[in-house]
N, C-alpha and C positions, 0 to 999 in steps of 0.2 A: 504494500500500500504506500511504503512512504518511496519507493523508487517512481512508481507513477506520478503521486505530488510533485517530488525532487524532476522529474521527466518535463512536467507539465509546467512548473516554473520557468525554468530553462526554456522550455520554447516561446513561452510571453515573454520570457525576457529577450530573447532572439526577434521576436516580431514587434517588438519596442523599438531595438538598437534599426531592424533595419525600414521601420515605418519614419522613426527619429530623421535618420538619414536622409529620407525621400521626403523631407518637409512636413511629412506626418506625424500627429504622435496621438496614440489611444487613448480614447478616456474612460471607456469602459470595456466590457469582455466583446461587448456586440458593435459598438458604433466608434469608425473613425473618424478624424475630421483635419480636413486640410486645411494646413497653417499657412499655405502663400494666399488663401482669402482675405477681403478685407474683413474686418473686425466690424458686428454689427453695432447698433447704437448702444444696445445694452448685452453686448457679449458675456455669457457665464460658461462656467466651467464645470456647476450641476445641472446634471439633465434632466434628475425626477422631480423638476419641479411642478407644479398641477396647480396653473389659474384660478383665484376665486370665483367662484359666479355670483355675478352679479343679481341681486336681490330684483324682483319682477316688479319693476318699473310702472307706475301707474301714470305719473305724466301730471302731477299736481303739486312735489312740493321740489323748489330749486336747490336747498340744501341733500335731498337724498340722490338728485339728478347728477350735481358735483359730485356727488361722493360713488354712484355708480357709470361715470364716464370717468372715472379716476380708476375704479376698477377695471372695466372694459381696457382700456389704455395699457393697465399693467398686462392684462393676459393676452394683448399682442405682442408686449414686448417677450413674453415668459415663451407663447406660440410662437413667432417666430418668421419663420417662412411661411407658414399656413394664412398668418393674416395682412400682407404684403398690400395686397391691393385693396380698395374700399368696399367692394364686391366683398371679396372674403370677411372683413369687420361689419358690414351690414346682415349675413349671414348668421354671424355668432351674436350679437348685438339682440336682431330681430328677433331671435329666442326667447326673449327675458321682456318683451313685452305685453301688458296686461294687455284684454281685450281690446279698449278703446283706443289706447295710442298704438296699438297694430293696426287696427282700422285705418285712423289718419295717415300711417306711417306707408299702407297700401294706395290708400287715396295720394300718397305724395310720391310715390314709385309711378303711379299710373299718368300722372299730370307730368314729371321727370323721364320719363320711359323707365322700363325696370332693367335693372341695376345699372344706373346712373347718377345715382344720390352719391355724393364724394361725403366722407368723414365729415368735415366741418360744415357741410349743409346740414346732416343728420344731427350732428350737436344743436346747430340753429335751431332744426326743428322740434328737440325736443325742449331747448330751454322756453320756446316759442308754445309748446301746448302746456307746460308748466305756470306759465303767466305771458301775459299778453305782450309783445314787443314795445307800443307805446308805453304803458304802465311802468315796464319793466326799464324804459330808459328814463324815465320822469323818476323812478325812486332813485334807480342809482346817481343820478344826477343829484339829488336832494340828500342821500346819504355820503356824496364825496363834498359837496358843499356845506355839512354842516360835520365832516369829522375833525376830530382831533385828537390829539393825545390823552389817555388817562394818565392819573400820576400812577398807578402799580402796571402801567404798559411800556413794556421795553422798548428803543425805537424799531428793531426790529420784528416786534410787533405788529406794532401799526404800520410801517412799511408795509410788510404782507396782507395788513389790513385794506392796505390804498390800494396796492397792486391788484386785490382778486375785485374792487370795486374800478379802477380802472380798467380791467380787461373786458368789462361789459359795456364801453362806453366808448365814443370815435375817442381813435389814438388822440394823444397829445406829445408835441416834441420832446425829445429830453430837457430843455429848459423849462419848459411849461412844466415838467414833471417837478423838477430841481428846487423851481419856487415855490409851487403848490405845496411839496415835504416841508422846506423850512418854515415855511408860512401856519403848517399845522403842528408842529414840531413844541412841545412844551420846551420852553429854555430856562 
């Protein structure tokens, strides 16, 4: 028994040194992977990782909608090649949708042609059946123009606080950005 082990070492160790050499190197007993590739955005080195799924989307509140296009997000990066194109993330996505924002989300394939809907259309549209797009640009306007620092708020906080209230809102320049921070900034 132990010559077989001692045999069967020796030869992964053998098919190491000469995958090594050919730019290769294993990462597990089954799958190789070529090292003159580029390096993907979020390249890992474990492979049994398994994506959360994303909790069944109902399309009414914008905090669970962040927090499940944040999910979605990660289990493309985790997937991989599989969610490449927007076709494939609409596929996995359209899963975890309740009855009626599948309906609309049909109704927007069908007015789009089907599968034409790109990533960041699809975000549009669900933060769009979650609340209203005017509504929706009227508060965050109203919530960037009246914030500011608490005193137990790091600035780093509230940075991240302006950033996720900016990102729902037309761009503004890095200066615009620059004085806007000091201007709310507790000194």
């Amino acid at each position: 028994m132990e010559d077989i082990k001692m045999a069967w070492l020796e030869e992964e160790v053998q098919i190491l040194r000469r995958d090594n050499t050919a730019g290769k190197k294993k990462r597990t007993h089954d799958e190789v992977v070529d090292d003159s590739a580029p390096p993907t955005k979020h390249s890992s080195i474990i492979v049994d990782i398994r994506p959360i799924k994303p909790s069944i989307y109902e399309g009414k509140l914008m905090n669970s909608l962040k927090e499940d296009i944040r999910q979605c997000e990660l289990a493309f990066c985790i997937r991989g090649e599989e969610c490449v194109k927007d076709v494939d993330k609409m596929l996995y996505v359209a899963q975890f949708l309740d009855v009626e924002p599948a309906k609309a989300f049909e109704h927007l394939e069908s007015v789009n042609s089907q599968d034409k809907t790109s990533w960041q259309e699809y975000k549009m549209f669900l933060k769009d059946l979650a609340q209203d797009p005017v509504t929706r640009a009227s508060t965050m306007v109203e919530w960037y123009n009246t914030a500011c620092q608490w005193p137990s708020q790091t600035v780093t906080q509230f940075v991240n606080y302006l950033d996720e209230i900016e990102s729902e809102m037309s761009p503004y320049s890095e200066l615009q950005r620059h004085r806007h921070l000091l201007a709310k900034l507790l000194l």
